[in-house]
C-alpha positions as CSV (number, residue, x, y, z in Angstrom):
1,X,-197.1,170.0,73.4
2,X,-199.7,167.9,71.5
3,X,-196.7,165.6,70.1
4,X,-195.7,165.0,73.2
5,X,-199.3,164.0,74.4
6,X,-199.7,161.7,71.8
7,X,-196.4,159.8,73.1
8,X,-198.1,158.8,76.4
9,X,-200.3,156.2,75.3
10,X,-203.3,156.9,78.0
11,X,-204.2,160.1,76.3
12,X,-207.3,159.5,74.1
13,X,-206.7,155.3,73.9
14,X,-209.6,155.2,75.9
15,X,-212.3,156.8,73.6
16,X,-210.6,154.9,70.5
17,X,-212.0,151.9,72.2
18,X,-215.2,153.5,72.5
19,X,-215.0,153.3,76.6
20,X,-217.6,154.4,78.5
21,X,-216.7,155.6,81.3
22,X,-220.7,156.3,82.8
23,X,-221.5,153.3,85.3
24,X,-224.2,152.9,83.8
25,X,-222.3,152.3,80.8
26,X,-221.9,148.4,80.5
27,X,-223.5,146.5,82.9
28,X,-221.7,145.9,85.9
29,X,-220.9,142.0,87.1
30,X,-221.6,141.2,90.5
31,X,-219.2,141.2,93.1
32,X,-218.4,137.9,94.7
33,X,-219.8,138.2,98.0
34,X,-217.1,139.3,101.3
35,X,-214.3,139.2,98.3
36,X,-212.5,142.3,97.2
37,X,-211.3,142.1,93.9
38,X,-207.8,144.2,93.0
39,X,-205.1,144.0,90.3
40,X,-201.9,144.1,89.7
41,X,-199.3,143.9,86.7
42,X,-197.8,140.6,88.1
43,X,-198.4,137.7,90.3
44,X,-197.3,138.3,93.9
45,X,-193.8,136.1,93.8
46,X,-192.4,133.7,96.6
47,X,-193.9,136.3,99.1
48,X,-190.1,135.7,100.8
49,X,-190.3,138.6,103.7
50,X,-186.4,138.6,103.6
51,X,-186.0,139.4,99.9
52,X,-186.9,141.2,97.3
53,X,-188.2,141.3,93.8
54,X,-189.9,139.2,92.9
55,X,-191.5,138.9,95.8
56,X,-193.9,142.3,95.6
57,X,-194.2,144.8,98.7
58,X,-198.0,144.8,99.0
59,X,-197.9,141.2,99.0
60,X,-195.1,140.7,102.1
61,X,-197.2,143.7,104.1
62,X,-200.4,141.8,104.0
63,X,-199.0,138.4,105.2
64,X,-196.5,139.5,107.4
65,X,-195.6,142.0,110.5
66,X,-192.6,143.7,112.0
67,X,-192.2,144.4,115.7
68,X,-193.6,147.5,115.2
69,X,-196.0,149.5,112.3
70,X,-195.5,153.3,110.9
71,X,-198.6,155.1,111.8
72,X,-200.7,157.5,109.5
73,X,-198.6,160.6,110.9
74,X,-195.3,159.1,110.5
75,X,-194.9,158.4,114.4
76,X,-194.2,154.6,115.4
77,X,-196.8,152.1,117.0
78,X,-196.6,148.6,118.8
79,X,-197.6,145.7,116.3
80,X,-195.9,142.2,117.3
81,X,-193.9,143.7,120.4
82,X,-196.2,145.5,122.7
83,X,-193.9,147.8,124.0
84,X,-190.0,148.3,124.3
85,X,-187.5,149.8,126.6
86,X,-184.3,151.7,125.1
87,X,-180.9,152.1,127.0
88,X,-180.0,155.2,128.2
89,X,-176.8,155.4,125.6
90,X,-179.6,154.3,123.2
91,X,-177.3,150.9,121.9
92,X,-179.5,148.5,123.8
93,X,-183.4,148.3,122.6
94,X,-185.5,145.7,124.4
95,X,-189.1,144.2,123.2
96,X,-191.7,143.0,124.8
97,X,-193.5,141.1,122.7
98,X,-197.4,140.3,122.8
99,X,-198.8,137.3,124.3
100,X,-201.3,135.1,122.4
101,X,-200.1,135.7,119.3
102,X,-199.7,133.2,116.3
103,X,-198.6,132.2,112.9
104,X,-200.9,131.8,110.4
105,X,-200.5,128.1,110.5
106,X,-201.1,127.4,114.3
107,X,-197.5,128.4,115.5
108,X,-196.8,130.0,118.6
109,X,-194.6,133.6,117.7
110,X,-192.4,134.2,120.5
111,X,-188.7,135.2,121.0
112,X,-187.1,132.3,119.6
113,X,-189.0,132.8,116.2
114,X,-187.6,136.8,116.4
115,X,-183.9,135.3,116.9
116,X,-184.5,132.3,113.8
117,X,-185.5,135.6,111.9
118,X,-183.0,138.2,112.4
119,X,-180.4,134.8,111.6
120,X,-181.5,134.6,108.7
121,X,-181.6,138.3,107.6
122,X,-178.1,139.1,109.4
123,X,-176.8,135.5,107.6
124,X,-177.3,137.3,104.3
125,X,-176.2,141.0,105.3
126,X,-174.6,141.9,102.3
127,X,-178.8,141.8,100.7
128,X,-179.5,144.1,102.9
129,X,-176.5,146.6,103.2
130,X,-178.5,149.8,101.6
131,X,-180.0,149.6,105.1
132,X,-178.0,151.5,107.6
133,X,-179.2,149.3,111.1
134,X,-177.6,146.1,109.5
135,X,-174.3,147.2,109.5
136,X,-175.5,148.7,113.0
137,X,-176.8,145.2,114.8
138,X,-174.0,143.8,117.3
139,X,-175.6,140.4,118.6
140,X,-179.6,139.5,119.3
141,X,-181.0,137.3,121.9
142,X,-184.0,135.9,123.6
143,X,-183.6,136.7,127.3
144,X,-187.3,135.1,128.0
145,X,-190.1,133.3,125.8
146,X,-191.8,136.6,125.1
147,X,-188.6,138.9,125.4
148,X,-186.3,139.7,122.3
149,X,-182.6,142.1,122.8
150,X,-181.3,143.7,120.2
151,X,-178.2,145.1,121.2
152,X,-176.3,147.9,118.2
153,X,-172.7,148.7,118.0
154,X,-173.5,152.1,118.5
155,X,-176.5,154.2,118.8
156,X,-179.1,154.8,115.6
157,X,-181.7,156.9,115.6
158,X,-184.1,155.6,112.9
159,X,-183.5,151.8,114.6
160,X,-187.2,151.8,115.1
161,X,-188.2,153.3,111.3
162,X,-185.9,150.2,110.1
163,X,-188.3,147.4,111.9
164,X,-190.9,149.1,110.5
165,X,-190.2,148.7,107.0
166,X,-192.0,146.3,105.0
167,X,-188.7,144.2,104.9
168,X,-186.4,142.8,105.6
169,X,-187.1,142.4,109.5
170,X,-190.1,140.6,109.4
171,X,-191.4,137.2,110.5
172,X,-191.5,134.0,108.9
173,X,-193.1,130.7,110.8
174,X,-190.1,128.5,112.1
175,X,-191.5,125.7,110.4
176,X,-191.7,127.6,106.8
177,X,-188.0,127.9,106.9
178,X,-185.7,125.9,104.3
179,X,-184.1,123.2,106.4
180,X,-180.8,125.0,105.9
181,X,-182.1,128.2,107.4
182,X,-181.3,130.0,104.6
183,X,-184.3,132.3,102.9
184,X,-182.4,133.9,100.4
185,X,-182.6,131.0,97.9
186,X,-186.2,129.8,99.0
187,X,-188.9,129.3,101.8
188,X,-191.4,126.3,102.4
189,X,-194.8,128.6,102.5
190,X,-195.5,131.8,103.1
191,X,-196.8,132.0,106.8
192,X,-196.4,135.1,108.8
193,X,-198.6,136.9,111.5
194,X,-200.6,139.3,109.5
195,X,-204.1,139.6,108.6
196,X,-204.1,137.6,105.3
197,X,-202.6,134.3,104.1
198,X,-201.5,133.5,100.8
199,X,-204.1,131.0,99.9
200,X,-203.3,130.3,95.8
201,X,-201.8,131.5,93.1
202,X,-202.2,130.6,89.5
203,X,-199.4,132.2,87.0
204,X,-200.0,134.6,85.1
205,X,-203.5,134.8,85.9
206,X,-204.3,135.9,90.0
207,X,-203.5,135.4,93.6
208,X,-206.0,134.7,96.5
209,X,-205.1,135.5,99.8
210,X,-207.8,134.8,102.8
211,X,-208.4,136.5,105.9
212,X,-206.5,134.5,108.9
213,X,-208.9,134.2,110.9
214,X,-206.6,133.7,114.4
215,X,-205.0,137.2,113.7
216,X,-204.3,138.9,116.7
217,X,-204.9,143.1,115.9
218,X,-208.7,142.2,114.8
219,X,-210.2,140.1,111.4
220,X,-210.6,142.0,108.0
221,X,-213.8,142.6,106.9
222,X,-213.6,141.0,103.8
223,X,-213.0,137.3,103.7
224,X,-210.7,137.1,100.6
225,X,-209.0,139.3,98.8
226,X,-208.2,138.6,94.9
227,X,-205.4,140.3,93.0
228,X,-205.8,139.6,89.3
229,X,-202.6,140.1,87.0
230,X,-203.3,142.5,84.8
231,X,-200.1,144.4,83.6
232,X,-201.5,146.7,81.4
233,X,-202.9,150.1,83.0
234,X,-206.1,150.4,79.9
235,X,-206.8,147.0,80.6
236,X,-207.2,147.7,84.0
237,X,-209.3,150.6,83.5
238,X,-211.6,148.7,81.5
239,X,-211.7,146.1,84.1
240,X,-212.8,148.2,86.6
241,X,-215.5,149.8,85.0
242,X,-216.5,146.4,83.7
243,X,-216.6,145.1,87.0
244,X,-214.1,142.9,86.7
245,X,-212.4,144.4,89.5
246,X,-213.6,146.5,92.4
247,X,-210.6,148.7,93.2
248,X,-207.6,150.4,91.4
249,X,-204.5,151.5,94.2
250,X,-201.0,152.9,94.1
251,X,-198.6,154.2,91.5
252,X,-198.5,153.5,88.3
253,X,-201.8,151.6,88.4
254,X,-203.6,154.1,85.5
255,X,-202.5,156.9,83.4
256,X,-203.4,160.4,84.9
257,X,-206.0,161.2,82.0
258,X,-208.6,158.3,83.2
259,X,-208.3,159.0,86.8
260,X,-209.4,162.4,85.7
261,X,-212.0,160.6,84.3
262,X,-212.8,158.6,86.7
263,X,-212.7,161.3,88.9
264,X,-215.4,163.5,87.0
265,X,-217.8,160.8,86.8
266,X,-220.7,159.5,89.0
267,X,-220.7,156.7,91.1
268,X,-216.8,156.1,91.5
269,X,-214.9,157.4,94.5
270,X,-211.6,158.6,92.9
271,X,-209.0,160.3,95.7
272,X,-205.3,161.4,95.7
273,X,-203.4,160.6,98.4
274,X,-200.6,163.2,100.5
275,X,-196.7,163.3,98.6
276,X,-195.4,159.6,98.8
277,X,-191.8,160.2,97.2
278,X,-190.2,162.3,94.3
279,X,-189.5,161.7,90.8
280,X,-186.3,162.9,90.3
281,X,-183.3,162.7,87.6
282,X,-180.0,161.8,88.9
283,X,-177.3,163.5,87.0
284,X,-173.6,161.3,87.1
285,X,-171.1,163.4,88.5
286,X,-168.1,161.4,87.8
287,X,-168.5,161.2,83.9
288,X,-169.5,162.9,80.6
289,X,-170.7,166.6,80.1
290,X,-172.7,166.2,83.4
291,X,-169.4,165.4,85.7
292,X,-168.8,169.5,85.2
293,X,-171.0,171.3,88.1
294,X,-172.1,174.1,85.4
295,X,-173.9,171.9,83.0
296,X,-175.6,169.9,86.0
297,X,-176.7,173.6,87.0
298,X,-177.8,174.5,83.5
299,X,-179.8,171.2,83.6
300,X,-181.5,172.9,86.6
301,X,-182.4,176.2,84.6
302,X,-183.3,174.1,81.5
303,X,-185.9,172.0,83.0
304,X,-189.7,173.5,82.7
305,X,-191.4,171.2,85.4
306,X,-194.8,173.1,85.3
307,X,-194.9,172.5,81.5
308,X,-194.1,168.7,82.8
309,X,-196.3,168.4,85.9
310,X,-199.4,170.3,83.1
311,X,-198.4,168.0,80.1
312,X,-197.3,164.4,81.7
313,X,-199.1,163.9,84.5
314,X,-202.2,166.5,84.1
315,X,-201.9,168.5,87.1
316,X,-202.2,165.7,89.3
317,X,-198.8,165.7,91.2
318,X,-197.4,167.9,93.1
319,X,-194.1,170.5,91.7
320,X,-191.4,169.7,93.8
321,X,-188.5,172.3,94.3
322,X,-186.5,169.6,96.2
323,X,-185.3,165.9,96.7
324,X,-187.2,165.5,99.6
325,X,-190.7,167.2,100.3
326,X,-190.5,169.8,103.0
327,X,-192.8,167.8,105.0
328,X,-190.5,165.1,105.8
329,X,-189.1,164.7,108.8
330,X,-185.5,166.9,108.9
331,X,-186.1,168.2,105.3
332,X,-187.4,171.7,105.3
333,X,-184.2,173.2,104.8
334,X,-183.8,176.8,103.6
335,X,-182.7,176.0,100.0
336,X,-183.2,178.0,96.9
337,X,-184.8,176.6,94.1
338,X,-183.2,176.1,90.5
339,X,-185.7,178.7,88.6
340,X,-186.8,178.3,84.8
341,X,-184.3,180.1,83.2
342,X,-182.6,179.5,79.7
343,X,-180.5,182.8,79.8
344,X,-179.1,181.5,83.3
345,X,-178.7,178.1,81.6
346,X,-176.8,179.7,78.7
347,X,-175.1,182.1,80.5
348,X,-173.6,178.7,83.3
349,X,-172.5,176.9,79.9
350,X,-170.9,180.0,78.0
351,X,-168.7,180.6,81.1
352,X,-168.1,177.2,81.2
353,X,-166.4,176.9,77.1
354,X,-169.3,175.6,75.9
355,X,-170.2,177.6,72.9
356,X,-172.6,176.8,70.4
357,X,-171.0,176.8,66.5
358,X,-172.4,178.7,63.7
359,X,-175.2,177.1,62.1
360,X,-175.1,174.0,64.9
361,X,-177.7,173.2,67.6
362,X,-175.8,171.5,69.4
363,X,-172.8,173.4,72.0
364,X,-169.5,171.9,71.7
365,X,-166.3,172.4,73.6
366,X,-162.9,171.2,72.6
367,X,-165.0,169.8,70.0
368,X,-166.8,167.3,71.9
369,X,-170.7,167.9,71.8
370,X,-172.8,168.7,75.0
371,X,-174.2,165.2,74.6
372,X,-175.6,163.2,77.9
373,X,-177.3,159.7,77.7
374,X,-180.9,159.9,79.7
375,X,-181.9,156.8,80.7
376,X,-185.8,155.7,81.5
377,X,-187.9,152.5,82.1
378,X,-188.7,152.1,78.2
379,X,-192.6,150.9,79.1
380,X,-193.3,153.6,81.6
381,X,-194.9,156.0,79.9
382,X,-194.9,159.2,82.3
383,X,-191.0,158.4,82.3
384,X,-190.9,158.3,78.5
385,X,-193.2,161.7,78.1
386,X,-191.6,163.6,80.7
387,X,-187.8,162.1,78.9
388,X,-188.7,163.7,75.7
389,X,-190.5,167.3,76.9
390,X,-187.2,167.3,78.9
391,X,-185.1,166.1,75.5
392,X,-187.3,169.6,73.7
393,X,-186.3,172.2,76.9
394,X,-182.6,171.0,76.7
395,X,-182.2,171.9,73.2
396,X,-183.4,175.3,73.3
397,X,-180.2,175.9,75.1
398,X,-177.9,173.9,72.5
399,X,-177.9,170.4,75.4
400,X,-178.6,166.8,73.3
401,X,-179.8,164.3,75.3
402,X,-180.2,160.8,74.2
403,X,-182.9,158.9,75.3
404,X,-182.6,155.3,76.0
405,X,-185.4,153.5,76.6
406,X,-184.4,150.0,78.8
407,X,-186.0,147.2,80.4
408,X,-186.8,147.4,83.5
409,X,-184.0,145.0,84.6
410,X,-181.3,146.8,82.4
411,X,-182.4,149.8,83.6
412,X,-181.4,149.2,87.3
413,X,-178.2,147.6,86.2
414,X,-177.4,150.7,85.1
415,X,-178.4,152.7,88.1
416,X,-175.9,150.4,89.7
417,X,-173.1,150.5,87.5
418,X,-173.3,154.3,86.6
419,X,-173.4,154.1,82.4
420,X,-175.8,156.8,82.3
421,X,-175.4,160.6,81.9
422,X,-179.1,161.3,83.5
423,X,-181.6,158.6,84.7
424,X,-184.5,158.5,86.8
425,X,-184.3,157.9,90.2
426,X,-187.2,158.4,92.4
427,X,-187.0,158.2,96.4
428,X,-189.1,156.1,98.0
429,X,-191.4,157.5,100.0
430,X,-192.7,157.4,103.8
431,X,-191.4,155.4,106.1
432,X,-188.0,155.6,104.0
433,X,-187.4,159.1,103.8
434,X,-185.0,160.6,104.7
435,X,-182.9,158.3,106.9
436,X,-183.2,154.8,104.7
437,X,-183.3,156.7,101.1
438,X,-179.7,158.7,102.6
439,X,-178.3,155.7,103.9
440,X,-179.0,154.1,100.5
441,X,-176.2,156.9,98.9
442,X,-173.2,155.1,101.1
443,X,-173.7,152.1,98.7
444,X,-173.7,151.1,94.9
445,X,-177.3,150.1,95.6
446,X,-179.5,152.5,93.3
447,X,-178.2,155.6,91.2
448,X,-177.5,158.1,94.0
449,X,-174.0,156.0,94.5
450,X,-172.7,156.4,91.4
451,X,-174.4,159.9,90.7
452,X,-172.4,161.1,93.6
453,X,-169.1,159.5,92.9
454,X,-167.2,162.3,91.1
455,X,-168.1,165.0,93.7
456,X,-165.3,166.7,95.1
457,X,-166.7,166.5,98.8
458,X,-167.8,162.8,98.8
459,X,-165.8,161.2,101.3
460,X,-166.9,164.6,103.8
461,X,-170.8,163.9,102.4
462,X,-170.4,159.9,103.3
463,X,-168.9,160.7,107.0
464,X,-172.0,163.1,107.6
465,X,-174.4,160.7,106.5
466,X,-172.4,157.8,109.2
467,X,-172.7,160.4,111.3
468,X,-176.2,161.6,111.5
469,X,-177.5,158.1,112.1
470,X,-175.2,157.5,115.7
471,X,-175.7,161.1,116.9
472,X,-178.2,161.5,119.8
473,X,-178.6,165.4,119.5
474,X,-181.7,166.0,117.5
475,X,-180.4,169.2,117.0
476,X,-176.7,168.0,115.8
477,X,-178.8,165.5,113.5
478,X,-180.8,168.4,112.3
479,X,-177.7,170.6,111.1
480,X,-175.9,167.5,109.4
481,X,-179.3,166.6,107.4
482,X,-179.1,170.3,106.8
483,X,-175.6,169.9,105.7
484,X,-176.2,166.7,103.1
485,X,-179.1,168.5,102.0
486,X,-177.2,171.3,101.0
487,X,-174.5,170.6,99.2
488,X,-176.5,167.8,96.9
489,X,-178.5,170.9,96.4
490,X,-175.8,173.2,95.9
491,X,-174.0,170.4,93.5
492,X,-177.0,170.0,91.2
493,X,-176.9,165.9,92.0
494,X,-180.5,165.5,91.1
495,X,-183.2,167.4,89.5
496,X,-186.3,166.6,91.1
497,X,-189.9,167.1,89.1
498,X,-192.7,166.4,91.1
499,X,-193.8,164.5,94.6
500,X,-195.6,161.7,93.6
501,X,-198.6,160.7,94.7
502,X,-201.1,157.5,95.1
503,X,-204.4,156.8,93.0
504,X,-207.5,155.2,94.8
505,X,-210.3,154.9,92.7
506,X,-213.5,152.6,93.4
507,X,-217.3,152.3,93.6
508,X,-219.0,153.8,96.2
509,X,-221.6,151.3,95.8
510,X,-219.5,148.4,96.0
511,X,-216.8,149.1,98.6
512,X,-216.7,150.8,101.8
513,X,-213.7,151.7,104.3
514,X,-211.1,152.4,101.3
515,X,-208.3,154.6,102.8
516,X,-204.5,155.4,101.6
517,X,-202.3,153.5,104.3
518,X,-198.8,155.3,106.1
519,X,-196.7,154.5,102.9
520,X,-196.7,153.1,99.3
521,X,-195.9,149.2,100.4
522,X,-199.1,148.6,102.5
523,X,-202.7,148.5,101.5
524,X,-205.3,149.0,103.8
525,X,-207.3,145.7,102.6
526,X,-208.3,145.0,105.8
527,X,-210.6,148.0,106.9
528,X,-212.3,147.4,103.2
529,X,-215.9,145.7,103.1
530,X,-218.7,145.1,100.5
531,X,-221.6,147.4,100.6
């Protein structure tokens, strides 16, 4: 266990650099006054609301809005249409949108800007096909100024989650359009609806964005909000405790030993939010050792996830028995969990013909080795700790895995193109679970495609998930998520570890209001003020 502590490179860095983690340990700068200072390991990109990387999430949810928000609970509330009237075969929606409101810039949102929008998302479908309503979306008009149809090819239930997300159905100012009408290559300026407006951005360095001060749904208490780039996650401890930043947020933002620090010492506010996805490792079904159902099985048995949730991430997230946490909506499914068991494991893989030779470590059968490629983000280091104390548990029962470390970028190549034995693939959280993160598996958009390929039921698996999005039953849609549910659990598809979980961590003397919003994409920044 110590060797693998010392592989995650929070554990103890901090006292090597003689950190103090006291606040009265280095004298604290200043805030600047009605500014809220954050971080984050890069700048905030184009901030296109109808792309992706590298335009960041938190960015796109603080300068612009959807039609409607997800709520705290999960349920769905107005935002820039006030209210909305469904057909009763539930394939025409119609939105009322709110009077009064405006761009960022002066312009006047109305119907016509919805239509310029959805254009341009629908003129570049094939973006956004991991999303089921796109392939769902028959035509969209403007009846009246203030009066938007959206009329489906058939019904879908989760039409309303999909607006919600934090793209791509959101709203860019007519006159911040490329003069071709085409945002996938580029827009003029940043300029939605929301509460903040990108205001400058120097490379490398930060972003400002200021409060808009004609925002409809109220101003934020804060007048600016500046996100430094600081990619490193010590850095940014030291930065806060410095002073140099006022609040630490999301995933990934420190390493779990100094937010127990944090956590145990005066002065700083440090809280964990509710489950916000799960890590899990996707297991290819279509090649290698791990195509065989018994060795994805004995992958189930192999894995200790208490000696990974106690050793990576220090008890701080939450042992998850299954893909999806039994909280979300459709998930609590009857399913038994995969139990610690190396005898199991040994017993799945002897029955299977793969026997471990005299004097070898390693099982072999036809005189191949039980040898699968695992696959991580290289610089993440609770993927790379919990990669190797999984490496350790698989060869107690005679499995190699190889890790590969990648690059970020070739590490969701490979998710796409399936050269991978095991890799990480985590789900995505609230609103996205389960309906966007299922429809996700119909395409070769992230790992579950390709992880699912080689099962023997995958066309029947592919017409249930078409199926539970057009089906107005809720009971019908419950036993069909029951159904996909199953058999990945039954198949082994995935081994999940843990349901993650956000960090907020902050001063109590120097921020007020700080709160973990609906989902991981949006920040609360505007309920936050300066003491």
């Amino acid at each position: 266990m110590e060797n693998i502590k010392k592989n995650i490179p929070a554990l103890g860095a901090l006292a090597l650099m003689g950190f103090a983690l006291s606040c009265g340990g280095q004298k604290q700068q200043a805030p600047v006054k009605d500014t809220v200072v954050y971080s984050y390991p890069s700048n905030a990109g184009p901030v296109n609301p109808h792309q992706y990387s590298p335009s960041q999430m938190y960015a796109q949810a603080m300068v612009y809005e959807g039609l409607v928000m997800g709520k705290d609970d999960g349920s769905i509330a107005p935002a820039l249409a006030e209210r909305w009237d469904i057909s009763s075969d539930g394939t025409v929606y119609t939105f009322h949108l709110r009077k009064g409101v405006t761009f960022s810039n002066g312009e006047a949102f109305n119907a016509d800007a919805v239509v310029k929008n959805f254009k341009a998302v629908m003129g570049n479908a094939a973006d956004h096909d991991w999303l089921g309503l796109v392939d769902k979306i028959e035509s969209y008009e403007a009846p009246a100024p203030l009066e938007f149809r959206l009329t489906l090819k058939s019904a879908y239930y989760p039409l309303l989650d999909d607006l919600a997300l934090v793209r791509p159905f959101r709203f860019l100012s007519p006159n911040s359009f490329p003069d071709d009408g085409n945002t996938a290559n580029s827009i003029k300026a940043p300029v939605g609806t929301g509460p903040w407006k990108l205001a400058e951005t120097k490379l490398g360095e930060y972003d400002v964005f200021e409060r808009n001060e004609t925002y409809w749904g109220g101003k934020p208490k804060a007048a600016k909000v500046i996100v430094k780039v600081i990619p490193d996650p010590v850095s940014r401890a030291l930065a806060f405790e410095s002073g140099e930043i006022d609040l630490i947020y999301g995933r990934g933002q420190i390493h779990y030993d100094i937010f127990n620090r944090f956590k145990n010492t005066q002065g700083v506010s440090a809280a964990i939010s509710q489950a916000m996805g799960t890590v899990c490792v996707a297991l290819n079904s279509a090649q290698g050792p791990t195509k065989e159902l018994a060795v994805r099985r004995a992958l189930q048995h192999v894995t200790n996830k208490a000696e990974i949730i106690s050793g990576v991430t220090l008890n701080t997230q939450i042992p998850a028995e299954t893909y999806f946490a039994p909280t979300v909506p459709y998930c609590n499914v009857n399913l038994t969990p995969y139990a610690y068991d190396l005898s199991k494991a040994a017993a799945l893989l002897d029955e299977a013909g793969w026997v471990l030779p005299e004097g070898s470590r390693i099982r072999e059968k036809n005189g191949e080795p039980l040898s699968i490629d695992f696959c991580f983000v290289g610089n993440n280091a609770a993927e790379k700790a919990a990669a190797e104390m999984m490496q350790g548990q698989a060869l107690a029962c005679g499995i190699r895995l190889n890790l590969l470390g990648e690059e970020e970028d070739s590490f969701y190549t490979r998710q796409n193109s399936g050269e991978f034995g095991m890799i990480f693939n985590d789900t995505w959280g609230p609103p996205y679970e389960p309906h966007a993160m299922v429809s996700s598996m119909l395409v070769p958009a992230h790992a579950d495609y390709k992880a699912q390929i080689g099962l023997p039921m995958k066309k029947e698996l592919d017409q249930a998930i078409r199926a539970v999005f057009v089906t107005t039953d809720t009971a019908e849609r419950r036993r069909l998520y029951t159904d996909i549910l199953t058999t990945l659990h039954d198949q082994a598809v995935y081994v999940p570890l843990y349901h993650m979980t956000m960090f907020e961590v902050h001063k109590s003397a120097v921020l007020k209001g700080v709160r973990f919003g609906p989902d991981t994409s949006f920040i609360p920044f505007q309920d936050i003020a300066l003491e």
